[in-house]
mmCIF file of the C-alpha atoms, coordinates in Angstrom:
data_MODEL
# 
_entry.id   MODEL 
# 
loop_
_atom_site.group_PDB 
_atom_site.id 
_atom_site.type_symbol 
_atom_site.label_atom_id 
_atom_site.label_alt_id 
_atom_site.label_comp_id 
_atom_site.label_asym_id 
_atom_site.label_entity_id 
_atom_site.label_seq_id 
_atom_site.pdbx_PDB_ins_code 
_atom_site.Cartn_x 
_atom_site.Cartn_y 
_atom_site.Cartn_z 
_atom_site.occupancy 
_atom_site.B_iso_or_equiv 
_atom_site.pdbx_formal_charge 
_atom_site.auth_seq_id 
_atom_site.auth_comp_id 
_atom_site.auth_asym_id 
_atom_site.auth_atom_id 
_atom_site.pdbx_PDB_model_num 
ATOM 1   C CA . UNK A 1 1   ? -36.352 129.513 65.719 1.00 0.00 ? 1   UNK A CA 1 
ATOM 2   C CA . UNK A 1 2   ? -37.327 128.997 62.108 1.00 0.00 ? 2   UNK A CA 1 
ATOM 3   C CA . UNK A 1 3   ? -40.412 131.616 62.552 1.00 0.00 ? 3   UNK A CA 1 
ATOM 4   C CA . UNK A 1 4   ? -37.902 133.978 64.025 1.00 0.00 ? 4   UNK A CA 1 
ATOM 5   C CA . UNK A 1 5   ? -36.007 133.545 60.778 1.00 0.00 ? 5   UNK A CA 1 
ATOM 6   C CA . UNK A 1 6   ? -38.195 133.687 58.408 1.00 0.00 ? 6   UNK A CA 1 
ATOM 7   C CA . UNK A 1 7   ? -39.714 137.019 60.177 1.00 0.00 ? 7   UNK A CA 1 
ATOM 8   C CA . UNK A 1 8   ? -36.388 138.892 60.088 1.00 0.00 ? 8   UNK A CA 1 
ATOM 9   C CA . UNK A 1 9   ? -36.304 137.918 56.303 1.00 0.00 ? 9   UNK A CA 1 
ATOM 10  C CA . UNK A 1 10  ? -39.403 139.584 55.590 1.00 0.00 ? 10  UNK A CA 1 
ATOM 11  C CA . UNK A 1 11  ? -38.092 142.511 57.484 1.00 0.00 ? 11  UNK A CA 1 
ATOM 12  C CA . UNK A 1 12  ? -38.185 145.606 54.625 1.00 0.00 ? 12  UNK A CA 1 
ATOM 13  C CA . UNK A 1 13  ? -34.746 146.864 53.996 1.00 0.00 ? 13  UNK A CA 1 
ATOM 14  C CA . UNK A 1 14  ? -33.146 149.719 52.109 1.00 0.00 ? 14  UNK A CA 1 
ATOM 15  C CA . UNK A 1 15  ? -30.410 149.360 49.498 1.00 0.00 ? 15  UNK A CA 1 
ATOM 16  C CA . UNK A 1 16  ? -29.325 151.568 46.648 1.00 0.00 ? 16  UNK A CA 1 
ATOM 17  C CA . UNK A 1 17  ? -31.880 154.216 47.561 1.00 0.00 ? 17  UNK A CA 1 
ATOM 18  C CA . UNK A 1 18  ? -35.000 151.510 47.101 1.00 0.00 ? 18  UNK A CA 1 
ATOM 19  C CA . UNK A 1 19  ? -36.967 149.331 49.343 1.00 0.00 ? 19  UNK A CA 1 
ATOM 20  C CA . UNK A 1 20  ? -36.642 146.430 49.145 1.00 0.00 ? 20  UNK A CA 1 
ATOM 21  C CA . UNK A 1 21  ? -39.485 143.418 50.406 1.00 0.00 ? 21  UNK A CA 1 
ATOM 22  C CA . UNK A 1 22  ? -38.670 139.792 49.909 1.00 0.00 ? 22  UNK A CA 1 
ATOM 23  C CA . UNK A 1 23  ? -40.823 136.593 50.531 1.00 0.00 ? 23  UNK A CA 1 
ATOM 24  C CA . UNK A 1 24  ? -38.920 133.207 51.995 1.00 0.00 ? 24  UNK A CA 1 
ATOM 25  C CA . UNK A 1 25  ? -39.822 129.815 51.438 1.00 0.00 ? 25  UNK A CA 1 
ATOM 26  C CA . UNK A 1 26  ? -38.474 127.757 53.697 1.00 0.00 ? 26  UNK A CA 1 
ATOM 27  C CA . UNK A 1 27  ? -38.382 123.805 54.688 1.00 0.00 ? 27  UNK A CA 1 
ATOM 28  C CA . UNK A 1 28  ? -37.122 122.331 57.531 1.00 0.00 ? 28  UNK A CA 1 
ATOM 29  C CA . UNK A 1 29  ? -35.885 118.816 58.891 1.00 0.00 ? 29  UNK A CA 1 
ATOM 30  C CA . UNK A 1 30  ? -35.721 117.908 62.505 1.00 0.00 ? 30  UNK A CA 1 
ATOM 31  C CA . UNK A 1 31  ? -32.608 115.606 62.733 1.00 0.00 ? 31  UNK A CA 1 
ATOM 32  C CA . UNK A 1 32  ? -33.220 112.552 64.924 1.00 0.00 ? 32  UNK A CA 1 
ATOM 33  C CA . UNK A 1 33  ? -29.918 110.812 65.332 1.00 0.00 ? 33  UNK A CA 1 
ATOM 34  C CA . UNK A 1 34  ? -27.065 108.997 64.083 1.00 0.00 ? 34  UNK A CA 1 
ATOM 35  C CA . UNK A 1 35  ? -28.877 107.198 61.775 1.00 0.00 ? 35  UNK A CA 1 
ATOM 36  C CA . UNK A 1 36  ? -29.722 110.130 59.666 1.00 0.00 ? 36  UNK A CA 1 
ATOM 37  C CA . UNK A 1 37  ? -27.590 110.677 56.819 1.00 0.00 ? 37  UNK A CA 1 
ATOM 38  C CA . UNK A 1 38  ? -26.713 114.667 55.510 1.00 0.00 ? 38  UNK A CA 1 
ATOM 39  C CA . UNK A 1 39  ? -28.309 113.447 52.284 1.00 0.00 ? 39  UNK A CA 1 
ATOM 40  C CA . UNK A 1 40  ? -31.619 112.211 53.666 1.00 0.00 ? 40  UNK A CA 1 
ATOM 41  C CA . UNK A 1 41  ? -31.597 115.162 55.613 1.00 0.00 ? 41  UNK A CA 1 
ATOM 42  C CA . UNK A 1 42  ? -31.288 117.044 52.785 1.00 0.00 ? 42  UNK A CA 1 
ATOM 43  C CA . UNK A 1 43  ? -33.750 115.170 50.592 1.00 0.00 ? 43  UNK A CA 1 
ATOM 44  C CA . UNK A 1 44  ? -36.417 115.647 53.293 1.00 0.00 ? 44  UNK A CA 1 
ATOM 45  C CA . UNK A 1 45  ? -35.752 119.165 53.658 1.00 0.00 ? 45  UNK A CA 1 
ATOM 46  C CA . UNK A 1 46  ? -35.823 119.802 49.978 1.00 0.00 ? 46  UNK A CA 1 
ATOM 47  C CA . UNK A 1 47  ? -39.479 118.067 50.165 1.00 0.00 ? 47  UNK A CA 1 
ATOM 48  C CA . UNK A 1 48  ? -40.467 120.463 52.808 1.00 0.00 ? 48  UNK A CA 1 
ATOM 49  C CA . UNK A 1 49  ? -39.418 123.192 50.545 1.00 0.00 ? 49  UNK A CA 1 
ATOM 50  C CA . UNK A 1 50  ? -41.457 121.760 47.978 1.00 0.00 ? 50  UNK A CA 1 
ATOM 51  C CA . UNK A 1 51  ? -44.508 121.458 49.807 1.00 0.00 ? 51  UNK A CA 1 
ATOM 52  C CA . UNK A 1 52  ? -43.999 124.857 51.745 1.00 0.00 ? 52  UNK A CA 1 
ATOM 53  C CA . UNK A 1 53  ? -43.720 127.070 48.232 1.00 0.00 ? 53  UNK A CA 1 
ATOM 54  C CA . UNK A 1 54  ? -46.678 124.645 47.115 1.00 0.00 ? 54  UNK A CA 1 
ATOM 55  C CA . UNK A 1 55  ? -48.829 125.886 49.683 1.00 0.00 ? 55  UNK A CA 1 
ATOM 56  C CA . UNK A 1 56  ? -48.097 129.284 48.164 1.00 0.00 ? 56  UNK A CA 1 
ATOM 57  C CA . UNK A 1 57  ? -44.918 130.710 49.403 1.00 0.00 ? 57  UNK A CA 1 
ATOM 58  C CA . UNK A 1 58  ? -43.172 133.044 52.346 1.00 0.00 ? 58  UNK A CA 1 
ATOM 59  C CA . UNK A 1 59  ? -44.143 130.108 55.125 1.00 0.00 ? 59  UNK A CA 1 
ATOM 60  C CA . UNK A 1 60  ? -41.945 127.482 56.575 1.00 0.00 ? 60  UNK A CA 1 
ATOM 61  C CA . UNK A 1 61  ? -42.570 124.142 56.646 1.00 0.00 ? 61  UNK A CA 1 
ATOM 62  C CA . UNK A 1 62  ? -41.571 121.136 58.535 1.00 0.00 ? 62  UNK A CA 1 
ATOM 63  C CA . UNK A 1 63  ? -40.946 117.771 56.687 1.00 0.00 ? 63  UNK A CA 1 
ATOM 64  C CA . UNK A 1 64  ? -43.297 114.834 57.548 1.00 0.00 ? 64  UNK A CA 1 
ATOM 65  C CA . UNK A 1 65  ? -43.262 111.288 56.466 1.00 0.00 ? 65  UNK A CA 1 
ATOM 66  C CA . UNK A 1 66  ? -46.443 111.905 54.622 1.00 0.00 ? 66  UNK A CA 1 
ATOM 67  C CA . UNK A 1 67  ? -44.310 114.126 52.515 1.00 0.00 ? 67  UNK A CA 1 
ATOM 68  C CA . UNK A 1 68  ? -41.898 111.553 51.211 1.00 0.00 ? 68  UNK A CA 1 
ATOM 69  C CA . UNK A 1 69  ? -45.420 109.026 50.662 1.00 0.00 ? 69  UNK A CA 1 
ATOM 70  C CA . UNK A 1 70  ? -46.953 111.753 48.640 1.00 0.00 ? 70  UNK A CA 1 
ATOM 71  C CA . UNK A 1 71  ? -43.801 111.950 46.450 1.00 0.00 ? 71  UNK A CA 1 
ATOM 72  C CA . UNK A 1 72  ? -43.280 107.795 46.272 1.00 0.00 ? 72  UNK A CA 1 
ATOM 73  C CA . UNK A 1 73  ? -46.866 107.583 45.535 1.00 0.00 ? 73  UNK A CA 1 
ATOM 74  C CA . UNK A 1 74  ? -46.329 110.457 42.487 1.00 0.00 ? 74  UNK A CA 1 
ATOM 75  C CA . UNK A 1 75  ? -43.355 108.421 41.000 1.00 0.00 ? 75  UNK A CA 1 
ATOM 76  C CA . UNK A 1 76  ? -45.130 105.348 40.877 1.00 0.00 ? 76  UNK A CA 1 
ATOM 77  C CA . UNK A 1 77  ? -48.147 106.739 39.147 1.00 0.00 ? 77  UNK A CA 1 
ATOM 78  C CA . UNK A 1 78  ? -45.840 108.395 36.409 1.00 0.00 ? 78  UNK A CA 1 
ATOM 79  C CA . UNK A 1 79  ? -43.947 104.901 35.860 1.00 0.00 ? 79  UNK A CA 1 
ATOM 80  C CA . UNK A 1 80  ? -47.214 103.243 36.287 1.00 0.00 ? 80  UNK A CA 1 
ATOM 81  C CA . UNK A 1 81  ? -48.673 105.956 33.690 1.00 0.00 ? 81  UNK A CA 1 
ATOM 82  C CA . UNK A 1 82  ? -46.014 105.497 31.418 1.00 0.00 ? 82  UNK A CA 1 
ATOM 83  C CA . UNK A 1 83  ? -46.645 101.423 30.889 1.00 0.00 ? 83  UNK A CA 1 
ATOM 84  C CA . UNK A 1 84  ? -49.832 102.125 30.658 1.00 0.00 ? 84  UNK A CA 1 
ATOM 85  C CA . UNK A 1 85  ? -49.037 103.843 27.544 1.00 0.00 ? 85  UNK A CA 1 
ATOM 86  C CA . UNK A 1 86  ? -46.722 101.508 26.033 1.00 0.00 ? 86  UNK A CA 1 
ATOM 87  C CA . UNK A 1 87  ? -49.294 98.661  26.882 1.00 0.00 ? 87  UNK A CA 1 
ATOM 88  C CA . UNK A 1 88  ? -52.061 100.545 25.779 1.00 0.00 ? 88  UNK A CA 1 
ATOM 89  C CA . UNK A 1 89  ? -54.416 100.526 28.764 1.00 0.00 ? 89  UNK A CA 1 
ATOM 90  C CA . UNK A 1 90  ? -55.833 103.598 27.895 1.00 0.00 ? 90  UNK A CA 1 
ATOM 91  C CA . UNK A 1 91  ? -59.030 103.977 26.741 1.00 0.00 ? 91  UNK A CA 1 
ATOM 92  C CA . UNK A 1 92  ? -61.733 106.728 25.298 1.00 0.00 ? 92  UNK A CA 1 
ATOM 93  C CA . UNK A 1 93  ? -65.427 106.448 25.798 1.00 0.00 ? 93  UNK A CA 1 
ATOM 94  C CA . UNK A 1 94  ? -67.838 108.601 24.200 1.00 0.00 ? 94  UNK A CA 1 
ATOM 95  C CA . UNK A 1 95  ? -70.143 110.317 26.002 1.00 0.00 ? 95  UNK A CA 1 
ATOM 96  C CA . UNK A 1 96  ? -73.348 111.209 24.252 1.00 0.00 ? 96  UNK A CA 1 
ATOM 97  C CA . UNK A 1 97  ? -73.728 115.040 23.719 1.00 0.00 ? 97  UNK A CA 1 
ATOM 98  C CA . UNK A 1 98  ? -77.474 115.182 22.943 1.00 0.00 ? 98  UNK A CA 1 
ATOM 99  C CA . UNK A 1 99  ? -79.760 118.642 21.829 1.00 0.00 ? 99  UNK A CA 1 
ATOM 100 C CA . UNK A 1 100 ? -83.867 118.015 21.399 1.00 0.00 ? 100 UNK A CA 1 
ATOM 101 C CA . UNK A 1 101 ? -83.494 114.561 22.283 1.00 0.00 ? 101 UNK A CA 1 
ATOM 102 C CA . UNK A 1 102 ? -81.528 114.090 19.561 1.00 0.00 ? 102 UNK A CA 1 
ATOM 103 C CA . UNK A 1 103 ? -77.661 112.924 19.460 1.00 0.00 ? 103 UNK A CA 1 
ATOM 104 C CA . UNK A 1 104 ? -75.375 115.116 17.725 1.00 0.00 ? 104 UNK A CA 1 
ATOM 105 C CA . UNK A 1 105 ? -72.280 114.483 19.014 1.00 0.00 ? 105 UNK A CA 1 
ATOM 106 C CA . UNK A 1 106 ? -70.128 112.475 21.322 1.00 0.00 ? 106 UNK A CA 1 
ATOM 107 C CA . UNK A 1 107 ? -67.489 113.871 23.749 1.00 0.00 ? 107 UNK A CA 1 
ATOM 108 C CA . UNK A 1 108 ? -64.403 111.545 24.337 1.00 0.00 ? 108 UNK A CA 1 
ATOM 109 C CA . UNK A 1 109 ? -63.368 110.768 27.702 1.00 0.00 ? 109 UNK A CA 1 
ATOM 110 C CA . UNK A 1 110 ? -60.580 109.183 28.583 1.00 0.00 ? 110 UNK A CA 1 
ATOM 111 C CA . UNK A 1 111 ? -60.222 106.230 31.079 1.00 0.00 ? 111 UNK A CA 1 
ATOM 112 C CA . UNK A 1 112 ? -57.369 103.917 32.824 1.00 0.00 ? 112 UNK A CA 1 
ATOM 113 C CA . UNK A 1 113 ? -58.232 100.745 34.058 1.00 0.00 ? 113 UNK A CA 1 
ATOM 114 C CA . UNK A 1 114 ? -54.761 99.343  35.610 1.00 0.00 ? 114 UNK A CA 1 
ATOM 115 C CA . UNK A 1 115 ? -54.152 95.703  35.408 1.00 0.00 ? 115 UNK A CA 1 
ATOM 116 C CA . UNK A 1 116 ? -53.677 95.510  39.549 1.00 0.00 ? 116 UNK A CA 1 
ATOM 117 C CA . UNK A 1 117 ? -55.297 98.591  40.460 1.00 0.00 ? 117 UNK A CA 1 
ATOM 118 C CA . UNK A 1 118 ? -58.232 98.946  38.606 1.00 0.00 ? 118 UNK A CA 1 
ATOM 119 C CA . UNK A 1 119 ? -60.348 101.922 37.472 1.00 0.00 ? 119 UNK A CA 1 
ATOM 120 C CA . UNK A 1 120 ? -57.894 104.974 37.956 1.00 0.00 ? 120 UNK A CA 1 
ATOM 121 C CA . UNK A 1 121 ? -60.731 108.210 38.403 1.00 0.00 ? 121 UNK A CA 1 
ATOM 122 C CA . UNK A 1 122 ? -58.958 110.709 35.536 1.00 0.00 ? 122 UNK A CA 1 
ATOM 123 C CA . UNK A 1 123 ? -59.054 113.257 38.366 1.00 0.00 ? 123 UNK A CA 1 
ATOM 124 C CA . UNK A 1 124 ? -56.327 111.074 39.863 1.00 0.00 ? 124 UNK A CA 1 
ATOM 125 C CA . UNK A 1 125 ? -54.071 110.560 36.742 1.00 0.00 ? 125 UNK A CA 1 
ATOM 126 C CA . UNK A 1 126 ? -54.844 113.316 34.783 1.00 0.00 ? 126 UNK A CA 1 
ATOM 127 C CA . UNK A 1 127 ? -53.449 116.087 37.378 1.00 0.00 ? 127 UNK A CA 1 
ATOM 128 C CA . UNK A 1 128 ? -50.319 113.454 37.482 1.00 0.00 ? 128 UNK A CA 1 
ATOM 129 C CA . UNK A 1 129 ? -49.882 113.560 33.666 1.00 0.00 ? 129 UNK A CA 1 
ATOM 130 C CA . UNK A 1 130 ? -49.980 117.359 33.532 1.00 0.00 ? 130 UNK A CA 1 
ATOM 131 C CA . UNK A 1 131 ? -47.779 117.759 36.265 1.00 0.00 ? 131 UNK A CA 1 
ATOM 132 C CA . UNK A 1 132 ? -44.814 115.147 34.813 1.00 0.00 ? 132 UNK A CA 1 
ATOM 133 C CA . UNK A 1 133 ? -45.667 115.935 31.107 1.00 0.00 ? 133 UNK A CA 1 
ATOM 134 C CA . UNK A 1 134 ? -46.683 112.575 30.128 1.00 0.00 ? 134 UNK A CA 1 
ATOM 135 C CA . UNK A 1 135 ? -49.907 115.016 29.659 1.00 0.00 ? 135 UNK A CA 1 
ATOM 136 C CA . UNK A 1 136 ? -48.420 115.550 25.879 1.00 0.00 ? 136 UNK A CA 1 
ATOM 137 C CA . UNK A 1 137 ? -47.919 111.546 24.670 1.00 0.00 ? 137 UNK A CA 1 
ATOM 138 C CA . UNK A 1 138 ? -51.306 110.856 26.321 1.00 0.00 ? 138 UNK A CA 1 
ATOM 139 C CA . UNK A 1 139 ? -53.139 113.715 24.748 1.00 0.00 ? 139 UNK A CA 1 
ATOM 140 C CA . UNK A 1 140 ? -51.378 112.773 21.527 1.00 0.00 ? 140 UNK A CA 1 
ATOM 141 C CA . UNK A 1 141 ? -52.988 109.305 22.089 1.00 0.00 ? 141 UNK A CA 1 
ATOM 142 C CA . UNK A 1 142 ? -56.727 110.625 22.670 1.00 0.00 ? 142 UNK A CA 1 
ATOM 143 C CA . UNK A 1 143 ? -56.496 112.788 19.945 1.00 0.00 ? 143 UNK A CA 1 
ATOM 144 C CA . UNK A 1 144 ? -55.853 110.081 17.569 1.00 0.00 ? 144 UNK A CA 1 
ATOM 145 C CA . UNK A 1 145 ? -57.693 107.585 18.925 1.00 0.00 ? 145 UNK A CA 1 
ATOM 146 C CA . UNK A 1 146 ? -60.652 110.002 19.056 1.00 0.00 ? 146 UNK A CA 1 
ATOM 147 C CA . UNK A 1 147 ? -60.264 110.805 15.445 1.00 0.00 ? 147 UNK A CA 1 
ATOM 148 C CA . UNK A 1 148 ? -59.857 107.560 14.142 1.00 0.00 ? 148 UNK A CA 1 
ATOM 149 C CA . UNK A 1 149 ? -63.413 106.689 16.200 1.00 0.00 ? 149 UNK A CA 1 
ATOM 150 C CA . UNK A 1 150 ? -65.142 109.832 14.187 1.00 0.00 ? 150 UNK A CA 1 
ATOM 151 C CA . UNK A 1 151 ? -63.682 108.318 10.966 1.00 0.00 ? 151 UNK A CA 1 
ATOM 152 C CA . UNK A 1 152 ? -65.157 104.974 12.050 1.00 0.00 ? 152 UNK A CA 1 
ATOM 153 C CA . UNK A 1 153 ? -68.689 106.841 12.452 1.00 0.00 ? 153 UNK A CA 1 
ATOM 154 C CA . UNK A 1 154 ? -68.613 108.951 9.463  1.00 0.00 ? 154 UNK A CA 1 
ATOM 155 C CA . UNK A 1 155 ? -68.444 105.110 7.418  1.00 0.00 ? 155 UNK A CA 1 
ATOM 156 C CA . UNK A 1 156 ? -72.125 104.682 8.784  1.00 0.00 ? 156 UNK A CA 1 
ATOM 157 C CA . UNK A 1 157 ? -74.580 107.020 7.330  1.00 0.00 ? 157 UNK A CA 1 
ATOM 158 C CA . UNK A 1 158 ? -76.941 106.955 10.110 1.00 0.00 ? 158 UNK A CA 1 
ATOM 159 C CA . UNK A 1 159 ? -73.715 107.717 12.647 1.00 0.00 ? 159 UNK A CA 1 
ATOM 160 C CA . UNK A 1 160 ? -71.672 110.087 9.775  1.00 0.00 ? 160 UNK A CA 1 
ATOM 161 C CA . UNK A 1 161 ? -73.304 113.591 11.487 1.00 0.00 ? 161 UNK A CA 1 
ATOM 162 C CA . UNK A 1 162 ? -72.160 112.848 14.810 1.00 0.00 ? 162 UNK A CA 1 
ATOM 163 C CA . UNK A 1 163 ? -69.283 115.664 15.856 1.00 0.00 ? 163 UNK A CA 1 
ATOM 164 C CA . UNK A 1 164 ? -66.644 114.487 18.470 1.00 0.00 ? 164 UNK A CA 1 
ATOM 165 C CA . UNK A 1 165 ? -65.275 117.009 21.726 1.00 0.00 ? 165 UNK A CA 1 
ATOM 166 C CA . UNK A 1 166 ? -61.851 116.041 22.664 1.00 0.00 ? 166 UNK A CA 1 
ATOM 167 C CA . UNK A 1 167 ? -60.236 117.756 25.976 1.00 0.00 ? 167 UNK A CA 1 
ATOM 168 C CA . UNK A 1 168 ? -57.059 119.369 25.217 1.00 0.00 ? 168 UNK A CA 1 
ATOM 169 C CA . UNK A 1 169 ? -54.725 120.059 28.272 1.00 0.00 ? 169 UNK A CA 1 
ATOM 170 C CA . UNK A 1 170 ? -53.012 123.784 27.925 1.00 0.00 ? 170 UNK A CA 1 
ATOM 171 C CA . UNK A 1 171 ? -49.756 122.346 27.681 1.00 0.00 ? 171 UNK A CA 1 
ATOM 172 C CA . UNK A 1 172 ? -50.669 121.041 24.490 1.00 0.00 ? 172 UNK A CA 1 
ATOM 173 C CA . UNK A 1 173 ? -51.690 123.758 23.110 1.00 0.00 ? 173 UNK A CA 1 
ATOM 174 C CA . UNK A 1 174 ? -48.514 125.792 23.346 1.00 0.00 ? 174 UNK A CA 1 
ATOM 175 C CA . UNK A 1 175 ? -46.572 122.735 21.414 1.00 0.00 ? 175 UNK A CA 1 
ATOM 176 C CA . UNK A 1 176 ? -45.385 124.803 17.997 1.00 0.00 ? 176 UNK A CA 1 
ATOM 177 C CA . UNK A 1 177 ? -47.044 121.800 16.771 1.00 0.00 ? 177 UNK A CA 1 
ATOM 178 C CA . UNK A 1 178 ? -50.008 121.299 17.598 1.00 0.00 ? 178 UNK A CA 1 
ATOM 179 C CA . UNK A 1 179 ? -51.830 122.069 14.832 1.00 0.00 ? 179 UNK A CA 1 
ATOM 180 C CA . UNK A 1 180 ? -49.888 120.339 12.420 1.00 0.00 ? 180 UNK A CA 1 
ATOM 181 C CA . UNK A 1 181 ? -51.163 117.217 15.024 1.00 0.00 ? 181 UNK A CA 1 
ATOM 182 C CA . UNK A 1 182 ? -54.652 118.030 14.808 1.00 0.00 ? 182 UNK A CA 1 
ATOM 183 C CA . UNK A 1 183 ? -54.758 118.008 11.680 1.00 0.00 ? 183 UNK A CA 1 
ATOM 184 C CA . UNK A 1 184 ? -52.659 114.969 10.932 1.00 0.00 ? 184 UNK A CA 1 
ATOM 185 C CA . UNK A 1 185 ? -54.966 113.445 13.043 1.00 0.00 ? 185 UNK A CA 1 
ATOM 186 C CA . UNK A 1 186 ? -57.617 114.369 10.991 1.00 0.00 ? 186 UNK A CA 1 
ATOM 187 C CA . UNK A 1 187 ? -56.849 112.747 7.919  1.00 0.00 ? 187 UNK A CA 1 
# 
């Protein structure tokens, strides 16, 4: 039934002396029994919706429990993410950027080791922070942290060449900010 549907949507129709051709995106929730609320319902076909424009629009998707585990498991890393922060569990290390055998630089990388959890791999939390935002405090954080480390190094004359690459996440760039933060963070 739902294919049926979402096939006469993407039939082309005329209106105002123009074609017209529309994509759908559509979830759907299979309703089990008394015990399912309208709201529940709704909540798990919203998810489907989510995850059927996610895997790039005009298909229909059916909610599954892994759904609502995906989306539990996403909230928990942003709350878990944002104690991190306030506790300061975050952490750069500095990767040696080396030309002719010689070190010239350092790039920082950034690393979570939870309290319960352990190492979190950045390409766990990093796509996390983009996606909630929490992308701009953190990147904030290494940016000053990693500045304050090159200020550290430029104290030691055998250390005070050394350059420093920081990753900058796109979103931070279009801050009307953002260079005022750079170079506050250089000083």
């Amino acid at each position: 039934m739902g294919g049926a549907i979402l096939q006469a949507l993407r039939t082309p129709f005329y209106l105002n002396n123009q074609d017209f051709h529309v994509t759908v995106s559509m979830g759907a929730v299979v309703f089990c029994g008394p015990d399912d609320s309208v709201e529940e319902l709704l909540k798990r076909a919203d998810l489907a919706l989510y995850q059927a424009k996610s895997a790039g629009r005009d298909t229909l998707q059916f909610f599954d429990p892994s759904m609502q585990k995906a989306v539990s498991a996403r909230v928990e890393m942003e709350k878990d993410m944002r104690m991190a922060l306030e506790r300061h569990e975050f952490d750069l290390f500095f990767q040696p950027q080396v030309q002719h055998d010689k070190v010239i630089g350092a790039e920082a990388l950034l690393r979570w080791q939870h309290p319960t959890k352990g190492f979190i791999p950045p390409g766990v939390f990093v796509p996390a922070a983009e996606e909630s935002g929490l992308i701009l405090p953190l990147g904030e954080w290494v940016l000053y942290a990693a500045c304050r480390q090159l200020a550290r190094w430029a104290q030691d004359p055998a250390l005070a060449h050394l350059t420093m690459s920081v990753n900058v996440s796109p979103r931070q760039f279009y801050q009307p900010d953002f260079v005022d933060k750079v170079q506050q963070a250089c000083r």
